[in-house]
C-alpha positions in Angstrom: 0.0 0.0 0.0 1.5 3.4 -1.1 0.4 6.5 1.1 1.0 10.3 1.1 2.6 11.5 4.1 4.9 15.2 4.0 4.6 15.5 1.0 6.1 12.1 -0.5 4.3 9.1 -1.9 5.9 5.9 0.1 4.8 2.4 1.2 2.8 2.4 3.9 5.3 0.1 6.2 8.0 3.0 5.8 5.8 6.1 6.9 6.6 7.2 10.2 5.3 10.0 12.5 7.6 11.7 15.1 6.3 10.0 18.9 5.8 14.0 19.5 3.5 14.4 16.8 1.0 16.8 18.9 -1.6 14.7 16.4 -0.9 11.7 17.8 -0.3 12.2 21.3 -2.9 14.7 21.9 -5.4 14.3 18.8 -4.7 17.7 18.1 -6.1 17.7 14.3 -8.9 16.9 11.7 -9.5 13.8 9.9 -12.2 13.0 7.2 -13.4 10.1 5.4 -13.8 10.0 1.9 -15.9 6.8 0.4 -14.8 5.5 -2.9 -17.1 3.4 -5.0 -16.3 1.9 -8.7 -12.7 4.1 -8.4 -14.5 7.3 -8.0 -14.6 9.4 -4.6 -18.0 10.6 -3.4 -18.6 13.6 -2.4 -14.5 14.8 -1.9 -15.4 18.4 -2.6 -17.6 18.5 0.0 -15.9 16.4 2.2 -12.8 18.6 2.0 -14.7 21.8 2.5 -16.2 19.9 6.0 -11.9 18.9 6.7 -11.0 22.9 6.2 -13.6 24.2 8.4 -12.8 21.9 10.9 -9.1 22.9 10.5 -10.4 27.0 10.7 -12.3 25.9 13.9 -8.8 24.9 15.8 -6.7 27.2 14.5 -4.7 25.2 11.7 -3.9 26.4 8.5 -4.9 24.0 5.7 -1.2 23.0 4.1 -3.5 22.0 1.1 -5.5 23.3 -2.2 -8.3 21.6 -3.1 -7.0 20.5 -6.2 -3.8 19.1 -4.7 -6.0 17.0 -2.0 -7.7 16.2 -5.6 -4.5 14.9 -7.1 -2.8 13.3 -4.5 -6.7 11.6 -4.3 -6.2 10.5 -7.6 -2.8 9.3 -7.3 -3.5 6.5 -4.6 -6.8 5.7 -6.3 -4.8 4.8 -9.4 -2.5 2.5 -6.9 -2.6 -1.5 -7.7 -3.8 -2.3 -4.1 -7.3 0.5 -4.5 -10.2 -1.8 -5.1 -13.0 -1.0 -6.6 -14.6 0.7 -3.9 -12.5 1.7 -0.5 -12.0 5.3 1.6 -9.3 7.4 1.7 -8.9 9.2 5.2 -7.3 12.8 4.5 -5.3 13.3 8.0 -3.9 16.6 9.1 -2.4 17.1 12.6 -0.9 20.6 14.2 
């Protein structure tokens, strides 16, 4: 599995987040899920606009446009391991 983490594409068993990652000791950030169904995202605009104004809400800057969430989006949908119909779970963390 290939994700998207700092801004590189790598295989999920060599991503790594720093054990003082405010994110993942304190849950300081916004997730979303996005469902997937025949190799197309539902609803991403919309879910993306819900991920930003949760970002706005605590005060983190989303590092994002919506067109790059839509290509990196596209770029592990297009992965060997995507099935036909899946979720993708945009993560960002102070």
């Amino acid at each position: 599995m290939i994700v998207y983490l700092n801004g590189e594409y790598m295989p999920a068993e060599q991503a790594t987040i720093s054990p003082f990652d405010r994110g993942f000791l304190f849950g300081d950030g916004i997730y979303d899920v996005t469902p997937s169904y025949g190799g197309k995202m539902v609803g991403f605009k919309l879910h993306l606009e819900r991920m930003d104004n949760g970002l706005k809400s605590i005060g983190i800057e989303n590092p994002l446009t919506t067109e790059q969430w839509h290509e990196i989006a596209t770029q592990l949908s297009q992965e060997k391991w995507w099935s036909e119909s899946g979720h993708l779970f945009p993560d960002q963390s102070r």
